[in-house]
ZAMARGU-4260 file (C-alpha; in steps of 0.2 Angstrom, whole numbers, plus 5000, padded with zeros to 4 digits):
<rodrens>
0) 5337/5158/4910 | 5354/5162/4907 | 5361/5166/4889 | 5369/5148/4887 | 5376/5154/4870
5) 5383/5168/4876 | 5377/5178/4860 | 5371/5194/4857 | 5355/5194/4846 | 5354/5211/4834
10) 5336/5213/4828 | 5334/5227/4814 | 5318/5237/4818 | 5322/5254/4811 | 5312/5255/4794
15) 5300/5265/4789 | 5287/5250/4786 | 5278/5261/4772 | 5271/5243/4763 | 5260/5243/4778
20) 5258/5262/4782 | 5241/5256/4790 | 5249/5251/4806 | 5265/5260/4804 | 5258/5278/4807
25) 5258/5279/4825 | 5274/5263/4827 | 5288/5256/4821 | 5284/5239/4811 | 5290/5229/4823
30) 5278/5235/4837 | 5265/5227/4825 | 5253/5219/4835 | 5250/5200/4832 | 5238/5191/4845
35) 5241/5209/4857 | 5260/5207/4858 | 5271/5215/4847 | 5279/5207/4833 | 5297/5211/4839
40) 5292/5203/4857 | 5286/5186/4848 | 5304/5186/4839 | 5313/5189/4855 | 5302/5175/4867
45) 5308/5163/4849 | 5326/5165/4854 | 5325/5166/4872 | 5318/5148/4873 | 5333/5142/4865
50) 5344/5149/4875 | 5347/5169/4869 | 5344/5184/4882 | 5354/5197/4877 | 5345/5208/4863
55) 5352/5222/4855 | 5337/5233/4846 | 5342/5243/4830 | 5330/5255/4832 | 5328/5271/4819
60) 5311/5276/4814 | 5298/5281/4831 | 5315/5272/4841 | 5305/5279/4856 | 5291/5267/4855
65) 5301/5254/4857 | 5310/5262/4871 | 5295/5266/4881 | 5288/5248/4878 | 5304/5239/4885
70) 5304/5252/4900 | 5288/5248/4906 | 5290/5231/4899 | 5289/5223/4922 | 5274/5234/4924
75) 5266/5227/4910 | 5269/5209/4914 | 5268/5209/4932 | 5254/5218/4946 | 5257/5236/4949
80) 5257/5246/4967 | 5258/5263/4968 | 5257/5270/4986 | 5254/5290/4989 | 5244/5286/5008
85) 5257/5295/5016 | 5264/5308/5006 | 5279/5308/5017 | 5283/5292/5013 | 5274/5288/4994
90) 5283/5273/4987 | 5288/5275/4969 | 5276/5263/4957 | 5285/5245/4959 | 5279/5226/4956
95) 5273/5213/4965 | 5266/5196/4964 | 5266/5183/4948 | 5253/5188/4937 | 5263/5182/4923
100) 5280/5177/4919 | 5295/5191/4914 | 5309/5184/4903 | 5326/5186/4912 | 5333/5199/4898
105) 5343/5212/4893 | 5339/5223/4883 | 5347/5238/4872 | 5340/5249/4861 | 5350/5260/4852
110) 5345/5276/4841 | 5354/5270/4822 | 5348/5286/4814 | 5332/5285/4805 | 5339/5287/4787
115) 5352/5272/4788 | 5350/5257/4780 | 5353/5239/4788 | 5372/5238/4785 | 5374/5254/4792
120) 5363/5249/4808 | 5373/5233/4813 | 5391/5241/4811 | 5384/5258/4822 | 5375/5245/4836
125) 5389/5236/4833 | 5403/5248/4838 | 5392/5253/4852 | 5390/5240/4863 | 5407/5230/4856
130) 5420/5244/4855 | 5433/5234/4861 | 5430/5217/4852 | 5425/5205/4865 | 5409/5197/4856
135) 5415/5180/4848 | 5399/5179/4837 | 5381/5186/4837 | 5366/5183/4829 | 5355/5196/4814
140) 5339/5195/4811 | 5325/5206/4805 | 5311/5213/4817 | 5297/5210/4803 | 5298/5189/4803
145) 5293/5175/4812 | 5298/5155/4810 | 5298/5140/4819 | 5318/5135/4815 | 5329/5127/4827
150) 5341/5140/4834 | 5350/5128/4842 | 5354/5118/4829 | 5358/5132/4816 | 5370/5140/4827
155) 5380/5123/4832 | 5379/5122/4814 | 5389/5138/4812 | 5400/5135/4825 | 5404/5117/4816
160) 5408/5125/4798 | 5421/5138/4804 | 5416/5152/4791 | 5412/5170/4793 | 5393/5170/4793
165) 5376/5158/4792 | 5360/5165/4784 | 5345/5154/4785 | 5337/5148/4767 | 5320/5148/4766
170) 5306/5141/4754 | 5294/5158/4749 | 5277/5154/4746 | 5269/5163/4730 | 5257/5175/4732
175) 5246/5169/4717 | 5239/5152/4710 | 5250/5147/4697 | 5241/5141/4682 | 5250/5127/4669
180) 5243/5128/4653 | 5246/5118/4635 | 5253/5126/4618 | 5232/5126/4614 | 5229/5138/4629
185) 5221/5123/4640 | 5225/5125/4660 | 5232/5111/4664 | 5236/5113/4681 | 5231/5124/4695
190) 5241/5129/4711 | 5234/5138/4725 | 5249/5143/4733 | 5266/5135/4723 | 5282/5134/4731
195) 5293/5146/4723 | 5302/5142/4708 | 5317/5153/4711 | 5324/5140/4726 | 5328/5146/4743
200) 5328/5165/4748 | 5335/5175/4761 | 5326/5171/4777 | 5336/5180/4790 | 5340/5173/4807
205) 5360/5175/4802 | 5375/5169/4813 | 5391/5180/4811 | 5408/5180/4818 | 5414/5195/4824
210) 5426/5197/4810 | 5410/5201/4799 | 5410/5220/4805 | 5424/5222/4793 | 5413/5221/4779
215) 5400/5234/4784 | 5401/5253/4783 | 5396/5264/4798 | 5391/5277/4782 | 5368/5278/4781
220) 5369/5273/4764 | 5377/5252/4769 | 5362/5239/4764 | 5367/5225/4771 | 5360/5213/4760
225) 5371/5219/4742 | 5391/5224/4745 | 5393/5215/4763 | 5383/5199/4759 | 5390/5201/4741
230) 5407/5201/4745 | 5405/5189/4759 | 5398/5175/4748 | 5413/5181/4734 | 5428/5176/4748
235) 5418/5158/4751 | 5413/5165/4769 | 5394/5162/4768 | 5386/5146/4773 | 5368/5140/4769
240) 5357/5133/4784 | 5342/5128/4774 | 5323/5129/4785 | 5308/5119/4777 | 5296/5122/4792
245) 5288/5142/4794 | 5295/5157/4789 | 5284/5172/4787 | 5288/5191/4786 | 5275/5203/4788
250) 5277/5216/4772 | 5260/5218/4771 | 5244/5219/4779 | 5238/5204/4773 | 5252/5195/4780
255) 5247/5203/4796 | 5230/5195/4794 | 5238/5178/4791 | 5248/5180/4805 | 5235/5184/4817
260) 5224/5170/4807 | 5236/5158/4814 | 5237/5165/4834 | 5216/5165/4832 | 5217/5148/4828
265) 5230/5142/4839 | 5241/5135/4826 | 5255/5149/4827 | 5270/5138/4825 | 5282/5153/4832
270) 5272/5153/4849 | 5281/5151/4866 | 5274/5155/4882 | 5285/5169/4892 | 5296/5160/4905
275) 5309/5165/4918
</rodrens>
């Protein structure tokens, strides 16, 4: 497949994922299994269908799990041979066959310090692999999310408006039943799981034109989502794609269980089948 946007795709996976210590011991929240493949991979096959093959990793906490993963990412989805008959002329361990299919992908992950926030990690993988300039636009999103929302039609969308960034808008769902009740203390109405009251959050799954970078500090302590955002929305430069179909981030294990709730029962709207 070739990268017909000819976009980068920054994915922040450097946190700590203490909220769900539980798997994040021994991984980076990101490599959080969902159906035996990691999050961070189901994110990645959700762009690559619609067109995105070059990935840029933010990695930080255990970045070397995520390294390791993507280095042995052929011999995981393909048949392995190792030769050693003939010592003289043992064969290093290659691939063969088509046991399944391998996405046609690049992939970069780059060490942004395990201390530095998500500002911080976009403008240093940023500088990295951009020095000079060159990228026109890329996209941002975090490695801890998953939704069934139209890439291609958010990023002609962002393309169309001419501003400096897109972020998609999302409808939360409460965590807890929402109970109305009357001035004598009757419930009057009882929702299991209410749309949020607060409107549309921040769902991730940004566009930015280069000229973004400007707005980010290299410094650990640069969160992308207060001064860079903040300022951006101040100078009219933010525009809203909103999403009404899935969004779900994984904070928790119990979003993990809902997740794999949905894999289980073959109802995961996010799910793509890896393709050359």
């Amino acid at each position: 497949m070739t990268n017909k946007h000819n976009v980068p795709v920054f994915i922040l996976a450097g946190g700590l994922g203490t909220r769900i210590s539980e798997e994040t011991e021994l991984k980076p929240k990101p490599m959080v299994e969902v159906g035996q493949i990691p999050l961070l991979v189901h994110l990645m096959r959700w762009y690559y269908a619609h067109g995105f093959n070059d990935f840029v990793i933010c990695a930080g906490y255990k970045a070397w799990e995520i390294k390791s993963y993507f280095l042995t990412y052929e011999f995981r989805m393909n048949h392995l041979v190792v030769d050693h008959r003939d010592p003289a002329n043992a064969s290093p361990p290659s691939t063969f066959g088509t046991n399944a299919a391998q996405e046609r992908w690049r992939v970069r992950v780059i060490d942004t310090g395990l201390e530095c926030m998500t500002g911080g990690r976009v403008a240093r993988a940023l500088d990295e692999i951009d020095a000079g300039g060159a990228i026109e636009d890329f996209a941002l999103t975090y490695g801890d999310g998953l939704s069934d929302v139209d890439l291609d039609a958010e990023f002609a969308f962002h393309k169309r408006h001419g501003r400096l960034g897109t972020v998609l808008g999302v409808q939360m769902l409460a965590r807890f039943g929402e109970l109305g009740c009357g001035a004598d203390g009757v419930v009057s109405s009882f929702l299991e799981k209410p749309e949020s009251k607060q409107g549309l959050i921040n769902g991730g799954f940004f566009f930015f034109r280069r000229d973004f970078r400007r707005y980010l500090e290299v410094g650990p302590d640069c969160v992308l989502e207060r001064s860079p955002l903040a300022t951006l929305v101040a100078d009219n430069q933010l525009m809203l794609h909103p999403h009404r179909g899935f969004w779900q981030p994984m904070d928790t294990l119990r979003d993990r269980t809902l997740l794999q709730g949905l894999w289980d029962s073959g109802r995961a709207p996010w799910k793509v089948e890896p393709a050359t």
